[in-house]
N, C-alpha and C positions, 0 to 999 in steps of 0.2 A: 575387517578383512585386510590383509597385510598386502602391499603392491607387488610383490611376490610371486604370492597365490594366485591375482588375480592375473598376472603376466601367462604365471604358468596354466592356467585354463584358456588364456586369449591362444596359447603357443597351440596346446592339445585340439581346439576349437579347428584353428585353421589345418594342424595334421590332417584332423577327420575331413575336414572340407578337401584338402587336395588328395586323400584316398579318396574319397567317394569319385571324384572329379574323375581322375585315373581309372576306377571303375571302368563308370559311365563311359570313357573311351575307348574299351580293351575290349569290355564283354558287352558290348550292345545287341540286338538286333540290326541295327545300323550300321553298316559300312560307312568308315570316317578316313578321308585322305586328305594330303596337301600334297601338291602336284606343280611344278613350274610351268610357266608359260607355254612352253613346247612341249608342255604333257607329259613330262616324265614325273614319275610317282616320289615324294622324299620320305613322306610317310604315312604310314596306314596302317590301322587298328587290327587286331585279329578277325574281329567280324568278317572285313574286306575280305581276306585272305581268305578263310573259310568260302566265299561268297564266289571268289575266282579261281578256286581250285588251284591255289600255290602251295607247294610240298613245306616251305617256308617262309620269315618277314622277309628275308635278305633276299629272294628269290622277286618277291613283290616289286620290294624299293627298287627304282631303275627302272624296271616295267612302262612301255610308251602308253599314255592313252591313245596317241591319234593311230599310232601304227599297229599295238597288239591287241589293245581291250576292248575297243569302240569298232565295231562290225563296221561301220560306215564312218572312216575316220573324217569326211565331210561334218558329220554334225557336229562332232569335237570344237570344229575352226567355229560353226556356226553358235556356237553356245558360247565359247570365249570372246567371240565379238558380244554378244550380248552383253554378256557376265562383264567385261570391262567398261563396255558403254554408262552398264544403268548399275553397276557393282553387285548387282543380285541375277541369276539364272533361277530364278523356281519351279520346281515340278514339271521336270523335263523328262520325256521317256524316251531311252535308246534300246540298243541291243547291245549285250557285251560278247562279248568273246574270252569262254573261260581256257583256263592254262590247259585241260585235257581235250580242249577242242568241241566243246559242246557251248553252245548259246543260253544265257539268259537275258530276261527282259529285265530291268533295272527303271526307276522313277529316282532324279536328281534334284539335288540342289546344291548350287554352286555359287559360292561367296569371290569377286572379287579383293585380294590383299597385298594393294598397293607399297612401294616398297621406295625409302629415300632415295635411292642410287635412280629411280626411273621406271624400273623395272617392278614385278609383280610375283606374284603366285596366287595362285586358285587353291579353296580350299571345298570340300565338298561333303557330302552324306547323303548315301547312297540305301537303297531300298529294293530289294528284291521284290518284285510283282509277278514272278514269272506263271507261281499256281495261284495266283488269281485271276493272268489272263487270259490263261488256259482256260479254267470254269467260266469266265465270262465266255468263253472261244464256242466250248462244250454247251453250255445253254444255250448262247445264239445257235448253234446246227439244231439241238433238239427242237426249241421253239421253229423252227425255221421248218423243218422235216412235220413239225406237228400241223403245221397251218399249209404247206405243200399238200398234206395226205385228208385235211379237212375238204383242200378246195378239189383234190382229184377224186374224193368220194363220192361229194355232188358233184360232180358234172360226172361221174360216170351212174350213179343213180340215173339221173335226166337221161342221159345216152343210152342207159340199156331198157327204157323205157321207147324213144325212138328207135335203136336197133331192133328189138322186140317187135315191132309193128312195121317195118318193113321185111325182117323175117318172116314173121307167119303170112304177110297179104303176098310176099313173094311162093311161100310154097303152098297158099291158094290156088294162086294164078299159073304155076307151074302144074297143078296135078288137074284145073279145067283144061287146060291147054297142051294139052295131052294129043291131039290129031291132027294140033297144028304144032310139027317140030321145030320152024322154024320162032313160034312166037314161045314155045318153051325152054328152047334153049336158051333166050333172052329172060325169064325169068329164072332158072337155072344161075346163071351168072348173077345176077343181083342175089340169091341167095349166098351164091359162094363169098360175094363182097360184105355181105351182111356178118354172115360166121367170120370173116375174120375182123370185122369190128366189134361183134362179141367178144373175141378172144381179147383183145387191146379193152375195153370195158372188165374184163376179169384180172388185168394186167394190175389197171389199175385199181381194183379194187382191192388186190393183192397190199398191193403200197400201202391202201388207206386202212390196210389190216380191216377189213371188210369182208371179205370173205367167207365163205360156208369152211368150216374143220370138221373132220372127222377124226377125233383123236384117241388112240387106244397104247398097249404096252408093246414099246416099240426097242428093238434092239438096233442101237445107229451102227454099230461095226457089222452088224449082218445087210443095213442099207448099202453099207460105204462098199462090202467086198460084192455082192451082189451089182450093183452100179460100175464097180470097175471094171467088169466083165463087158458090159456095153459100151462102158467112156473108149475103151482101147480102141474100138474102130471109129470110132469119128475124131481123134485128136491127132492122128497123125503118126507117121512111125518114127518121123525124126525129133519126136516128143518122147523123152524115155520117163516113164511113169512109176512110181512108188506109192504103197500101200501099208500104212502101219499102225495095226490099231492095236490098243491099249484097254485093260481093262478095265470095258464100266458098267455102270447103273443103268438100268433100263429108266425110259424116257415115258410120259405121257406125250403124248406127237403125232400130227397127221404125217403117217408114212411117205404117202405122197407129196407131201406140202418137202418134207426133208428131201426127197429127189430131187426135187425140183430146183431146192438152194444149194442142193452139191452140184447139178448141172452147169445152173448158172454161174457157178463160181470156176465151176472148171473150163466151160465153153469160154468164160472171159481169159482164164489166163493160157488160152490157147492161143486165144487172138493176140495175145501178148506176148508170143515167141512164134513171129512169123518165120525163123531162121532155126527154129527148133530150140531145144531144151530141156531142165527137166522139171516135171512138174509131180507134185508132194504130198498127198492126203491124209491126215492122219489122226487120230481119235485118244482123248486121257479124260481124265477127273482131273477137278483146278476145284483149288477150295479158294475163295474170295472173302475177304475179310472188310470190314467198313473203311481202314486207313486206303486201301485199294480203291473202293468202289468211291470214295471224294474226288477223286482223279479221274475217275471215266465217267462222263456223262450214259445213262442207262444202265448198269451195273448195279446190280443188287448181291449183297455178302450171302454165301454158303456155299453149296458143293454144286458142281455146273460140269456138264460133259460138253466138250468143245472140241470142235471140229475143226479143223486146219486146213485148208488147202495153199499152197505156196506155187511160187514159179521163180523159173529164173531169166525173166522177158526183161522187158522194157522198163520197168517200172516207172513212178509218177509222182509228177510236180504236186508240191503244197498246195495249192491251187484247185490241182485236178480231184487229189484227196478230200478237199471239202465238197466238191460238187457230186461225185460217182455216184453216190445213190438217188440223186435225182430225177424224176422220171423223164423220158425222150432226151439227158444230157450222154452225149457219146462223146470220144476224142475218133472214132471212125469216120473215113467217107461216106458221102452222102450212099445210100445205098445199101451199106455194108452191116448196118446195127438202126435198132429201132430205141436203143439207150434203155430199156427196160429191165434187162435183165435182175441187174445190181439192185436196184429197186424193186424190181419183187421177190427178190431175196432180202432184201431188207424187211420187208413188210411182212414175211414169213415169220421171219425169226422177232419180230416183235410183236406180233400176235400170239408165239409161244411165248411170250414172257421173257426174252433172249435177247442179246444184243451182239452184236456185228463191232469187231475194232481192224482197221488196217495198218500196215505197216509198210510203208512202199518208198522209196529213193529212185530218181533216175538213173538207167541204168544197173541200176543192184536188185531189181523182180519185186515182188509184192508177197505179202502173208495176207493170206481175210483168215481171223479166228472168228468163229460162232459159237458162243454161250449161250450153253442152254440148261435151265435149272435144271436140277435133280425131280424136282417138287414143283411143277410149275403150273400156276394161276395161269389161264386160257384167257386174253382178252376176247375174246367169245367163244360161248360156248361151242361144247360140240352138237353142229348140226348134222342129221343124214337125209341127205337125197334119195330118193324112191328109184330103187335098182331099176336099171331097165329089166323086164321081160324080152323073151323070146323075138324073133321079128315075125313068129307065123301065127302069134296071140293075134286074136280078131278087137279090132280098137272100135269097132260099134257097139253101139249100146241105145238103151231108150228110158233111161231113167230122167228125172227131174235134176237139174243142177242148176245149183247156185252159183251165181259171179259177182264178185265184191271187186270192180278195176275203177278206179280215179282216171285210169288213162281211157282217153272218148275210141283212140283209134286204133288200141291194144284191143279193148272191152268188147268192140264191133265183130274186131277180127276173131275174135276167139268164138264169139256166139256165133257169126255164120261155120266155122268150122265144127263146131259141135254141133249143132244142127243139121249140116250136111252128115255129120255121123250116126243121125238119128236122136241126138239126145234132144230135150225139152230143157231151155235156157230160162233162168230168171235174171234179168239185169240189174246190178245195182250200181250207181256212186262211187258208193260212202257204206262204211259201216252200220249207218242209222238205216237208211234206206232196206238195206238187208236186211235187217232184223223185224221193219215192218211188212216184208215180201214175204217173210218166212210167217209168220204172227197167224196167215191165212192159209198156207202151205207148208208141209214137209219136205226138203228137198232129200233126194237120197244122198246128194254130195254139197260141201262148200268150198268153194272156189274163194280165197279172200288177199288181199293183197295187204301186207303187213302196214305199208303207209300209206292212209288216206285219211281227207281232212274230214272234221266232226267226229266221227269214229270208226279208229283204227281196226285191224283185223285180228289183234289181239283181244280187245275191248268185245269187240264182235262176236269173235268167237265163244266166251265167256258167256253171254249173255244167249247166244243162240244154244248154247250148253243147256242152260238152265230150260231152253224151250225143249230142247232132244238131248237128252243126255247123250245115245250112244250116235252122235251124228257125226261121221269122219269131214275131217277139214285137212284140205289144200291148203297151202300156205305158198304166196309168191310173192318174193321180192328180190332188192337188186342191195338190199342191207342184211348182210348174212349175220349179223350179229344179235340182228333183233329176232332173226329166224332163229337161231340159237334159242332164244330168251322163248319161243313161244313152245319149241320143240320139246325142254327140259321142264315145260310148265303142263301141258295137256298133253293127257292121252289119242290115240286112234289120231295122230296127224302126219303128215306128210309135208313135205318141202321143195319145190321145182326154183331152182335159180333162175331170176330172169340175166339175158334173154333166153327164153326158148323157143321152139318150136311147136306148130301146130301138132307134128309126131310125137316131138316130147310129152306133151301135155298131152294128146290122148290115150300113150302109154304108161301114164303114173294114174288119172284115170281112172284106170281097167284093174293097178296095181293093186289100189284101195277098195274098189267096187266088188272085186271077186277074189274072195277067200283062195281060191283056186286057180290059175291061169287057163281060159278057156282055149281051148285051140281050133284053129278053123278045120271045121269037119265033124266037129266032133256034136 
């Protein structure tokens, strides 16, 4: 091979080397700069540019680090001391400041390049992380919301298990104490404090998406015009109010569960224009596709009827935005908010299968959109509660009834009030224990609490099935999910949310016992 040839392959060798070279600097992933000491830019790859939103290179070069691109031009000085010290900065994270005024998060590394004269330059590559730390952002709230709504579940399980039993031994003690008004009144009021720790027990049950649904085919722009008729007088007149619904799909959805997350939404951003405003409701179809739903934590792709409500208040810190659906977190005075609201709308719309996005800046008002699928999976089923009857239905009776309560001071309470009503009580535990009470007995009713240890009232049920086929079962618990699961699985049953009442419970009762409502008199 002639020296020639082999020059002219060593020449073409290195062409190819310093295009590829140039590449790798032009078209990276990577944002690549050299910058002077005082931060100003001399050169930077297109990447960069693309990465800081510059219309051009010439627009870039000249660009200050400390004073336009570095949100916090403090950390600039503090990584150039580094960087000069030890001639390496690695994997440093700032915030930039792009050329349209929008932030990204960026990971660094920045090279010392010392220079004869004395003097230096900084060279660097740079790394966009911003939707990664967004998804990290978005996971933490989700995990965070998951293990909030695990620990508000139990303990409101436990609490409506003690509210439940100072309930009913309060409206005991209120209807003995009957000739003494002054000792009634006093039981009276402990009922009253009982029901509203019921309600705060359903609040959060709401949150832990626990709750009983009643879901059927729901028209949301016939909720939304229907509700604005009522919202107008509690929000105020110096609140001027808009309504615009859009055409959509009918919703599988507890109707009421949906009132309840337009209330909540609306009563907050009332309170968020104490000086008046206008506040915004409004209904369409959003079709969501998977490049979307990577960005929103909870978000699932296809067609989703969403709800809008907006204002034009106060709106809210970065801060306040990750906390609001927390339960008991308010920005109100003591007094003024029990911080619940936003959280049980939260927990609404993710027991529809739904999710909640906000959009709020201080001073510029807030947007809450709520997605809600077309097609939507129930995180629990639909449960139904035993309508109330009449109030002039006679609640006595003398049949045989079964009671399946774990709870010692629920279990008590419930047999002397049945008993005072005439019926005949079999006590049980546990599931087991019932099942060998019954082995000797038919009861006309069963009474079973969905969670109890050895065997549950589902298990129970099942098995006291096989002893009486047609034998109607109560179902009581403070996990409506599981009542879901038992309601959708057997016939001839029924469902009472704890906490209830001594009157609750004798009027579901009478609901299942007589084909017919008896009326007193008759």
């Amino acid at each position: 091979m002639s020296e020639t040839s082999v020059e002219g392959r060593r020449f073409e060798r290195r062409a190819a080397e310093e295009a590829w070279s140039r590449e790798l600097i032009e078209n990276p992933v990577y944002g690549v700069f050299r910058a002077s000491l005082e931060g100003r830019i001399l050169a930077a790859n297109a990447a960069l540019r693309q990465m800081l939103a510059y219309a051009t290179q010439e627009e870039l070069h000249g660009a200050s680090l400390s004073r336009e691109i570095f949100r916090f031009p403090e950390q600039y000085l503090k990584l150039l001391k580094v960087c000069r010290g030890q001639g390496l900065a690695p994997s440093a994270e700032s915030e930039w400041r792009r050329a349209d005024g929008g932030f990204i998060s960026v990971k660094l590394h920045l090279r010392y390049l010392p220079q004869d004269e004395g003097g230096g330059e900084v060279e660097g590559i740079v790394e966009d992380v911003t939707e990664l730390r967004l998804l990290e952002h978005q996971l933490r709230q989700a995990q965070k919301f998951e293990l909030i709504g695990q620990l508000a579940g139990g303990i409101a399980h436990d609490f409506n298990n003690v509210v439940g039993a100072i309930l009913g031994w309060a409206e005991l003690g209120y209807e003995e104490a009957q000739t003494y008004p002054r000792i009634a009144e006093r039981f009276a009021r402990i009922r009253q404090q009982a029901d509203r720790a019921a309600a705060l027990t359903r609040e959060l049950l709401a949150f832990a998406r626990q709750q009983a649904l009643q879901p059927q085919a729901v028209d949301l722009n016939e909720v939304v015009r229907n509700f604005a008729v009522f919202l107008g007088k509690i929000i105020g007149s110096d609140i001027e109010m808009n309504v615009v619904c859009g055409e959509l799909e009918t919703l599988q959805a507890d109707p009421t569960q949906m009132e309840q997350v337009l209330m909540n939404l609306c009563l907050n951003a009332r309170d968020a224009m104490p000086s008046g405003g206008r506040l915004t409701i409004s209904t369409e179809v959003m079709e969501l596709d998977e490049s979307y739903c990577r960005f929103h934590a909870g978000a699932t792709s296809g067609r989703h009827v969403v709800l809008s409500v907006s204002d034009t208040g106060t709106g809210m810190s970065h801060e306040t935005r990750d906390r609001i659906f927390e339960p008991f977190f308010t920005t109100k005075a003591d007094g003024k908010g029990s911080g619940m609201g936003l959280a049980v709308a939260y927990g609404i719309v993710k027991q529809h299968a739904g999710f909640i996005h906000v959009y709020s800046e201080l001073g510029q008002g807030s947007l809450f959109r709520v997605y809600l699928p077309c097609k939507p999976g129930l995180a629990g089923r639909g449960t139904q509660a035993a309508p109330e009857l009449p109030e002039e239905v006679n609640l006595r009776g003398g049949e045989t009834i079964l009671l399946a309560e774990d709870h010692s001071s629920i279990r008590e309470m419930v047999r002397q009030s049945m008993v005072s009503l005439g019926y005949r009580v079999l006590c049980a535990t546990d599931g087991e224990e019932a099942i060998e009470l019954c082995e000797r007995q038919a009861p006309a009713l069963a009474i079973l609490d969905v969670v109890m240890p050895r065997v549950g009232g589902v298990a129970a049920a099942n098995r006291l099935r096989s002893l009486y086929p047609e034998l109607p079962i109560l179902f009581t618990s403070g996990y409506a999910e599981n009542a879901g699961t038992t309601l959708s699985q057997l016939p001839h049953s029924g469902y009472l949310q704890k906490p209830y009442s001594t009157t609750s419970l004798a009027r579901a009762i009478r609901r299942i016992l007589d084909p017919k409502p008896i009326r007193q008199g008759s």
